[in-house]
C-alpha positions, 0 to 999 in steps of 0.5 A: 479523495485522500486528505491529509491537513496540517499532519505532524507525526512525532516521536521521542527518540532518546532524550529528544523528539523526532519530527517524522512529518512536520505540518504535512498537507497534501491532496490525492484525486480519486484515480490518481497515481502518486509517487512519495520520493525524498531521501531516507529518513524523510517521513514517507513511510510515515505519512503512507501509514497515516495516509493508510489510517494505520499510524495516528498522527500526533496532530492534524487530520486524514480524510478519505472522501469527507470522514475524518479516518482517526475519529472512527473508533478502532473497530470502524477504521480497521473495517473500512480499510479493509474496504477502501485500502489495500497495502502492498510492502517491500517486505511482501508480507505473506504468511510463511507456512501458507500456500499461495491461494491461502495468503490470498484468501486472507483479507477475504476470510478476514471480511466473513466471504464464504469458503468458495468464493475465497477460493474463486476469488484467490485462483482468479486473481492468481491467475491475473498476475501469472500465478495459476500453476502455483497456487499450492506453493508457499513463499519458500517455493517461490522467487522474490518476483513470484511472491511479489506478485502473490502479495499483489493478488492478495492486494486485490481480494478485497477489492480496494479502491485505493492501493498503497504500496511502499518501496514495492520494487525495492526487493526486485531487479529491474527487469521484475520490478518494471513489471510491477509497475506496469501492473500498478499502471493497470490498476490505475486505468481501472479506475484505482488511486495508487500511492506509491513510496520509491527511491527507485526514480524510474518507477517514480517516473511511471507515475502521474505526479510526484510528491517529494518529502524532505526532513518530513515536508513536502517541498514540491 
């Protein structure tokens, strides 16, 4: 289970403080598809990067399944999000002058897997998101959509039980940014918890509960 307790995440801002979350408490299921919405400027980028143990909270807590995530020195946390998490972003994230295959085998070359099993492991799951003839590609030789897909291939080298995603249709059209929520759905009936933030209300709609954020509280 994901946890947050009375999160409050500030920052100063000119000659002012921003609240980004304010008193944040909220509760994720293990297998739960959640959906973080409110307007921009709400605090749901903020609360998935304190969710996803990469943003401290100024105060409160965040626990993944009983340990308290910003106790554990730098080290440890990083470990086990590379474990327990996988980060899907608006943005992709790939590494330009890596192919398709080597953008995969980053968080696995990252947790010591041998060379073989990197390579296995990034042709396979390239293949399960439509991928297999464009291993050697790299992101410049790829379409939006393609290289969406490449970053959630990536997502799942390691194997994560819980998929943190942010705005990961934002860049699409419609018809490609449904087909990545249907692939988060599946991902959710294999067991996965999802935590998606979306200003797109249709994908928010594929999801099982909603969390709306406004002014850095949950209203509802």
């Amino acid at each position: 289970m994901l946890r947050m307790e009375s999160v409050t995440h500030q920052f100063p801002h000119r000659r002012s403080t921003v609240r980004a979350l304010d008193n944040v408490s909220a509760e994720i299921p293990p297998g739960d598809f959640t959906a973080v919405v409110g307007p921009s400027g709400s605090g749901k980028s903020t609360l998935l990067l304190s969710l996803g143990g990469m943003l401290r909270p100024t105060s409160g807590a965040v626990y993944w399944n009983g340990d308290r995530v910003y106790d554990l020195a730098p080290n440890a946390r990083a470990r086990l999000r590379r474990k327990t998490v996988g980060f899907l972003f608006q943005t992709f994230n790939l590494v330009p002058y890596l192919t398709a295959e080597e953008n995969v085998q980053v968080p696995l070359f990252l947790a010591g897997a041998a060379v073989s099993l990197q390579r296995s492991r990034a042709r396979e799951l390239l293949s399960r998101v439509g991928l297999g003839d464009r291993i050697d590609h790299k992101p410049s030789e790829l379409s939006i959509g393609q290289q969406q897909r490449v970053a959630l291939a990536r997502v799942l080298s390691n194997d994560p039980q819980v998929i943190l995603a942010d705005e990961p249709t934002g860049n699409l059209d419609p018809k490609t940014g449904g087909e990545v929520i249907s692939f988060l759905e599946e991902l959710n009936r294999e067991g996965r918890t999802i935590v998606m933030v979306t200003h797109d209300p249709r994908a928010a709609e594929r999801a099982t509960r909603r969390l709306v954020l406004e002014e850095g509280r949950i209203r509802e």
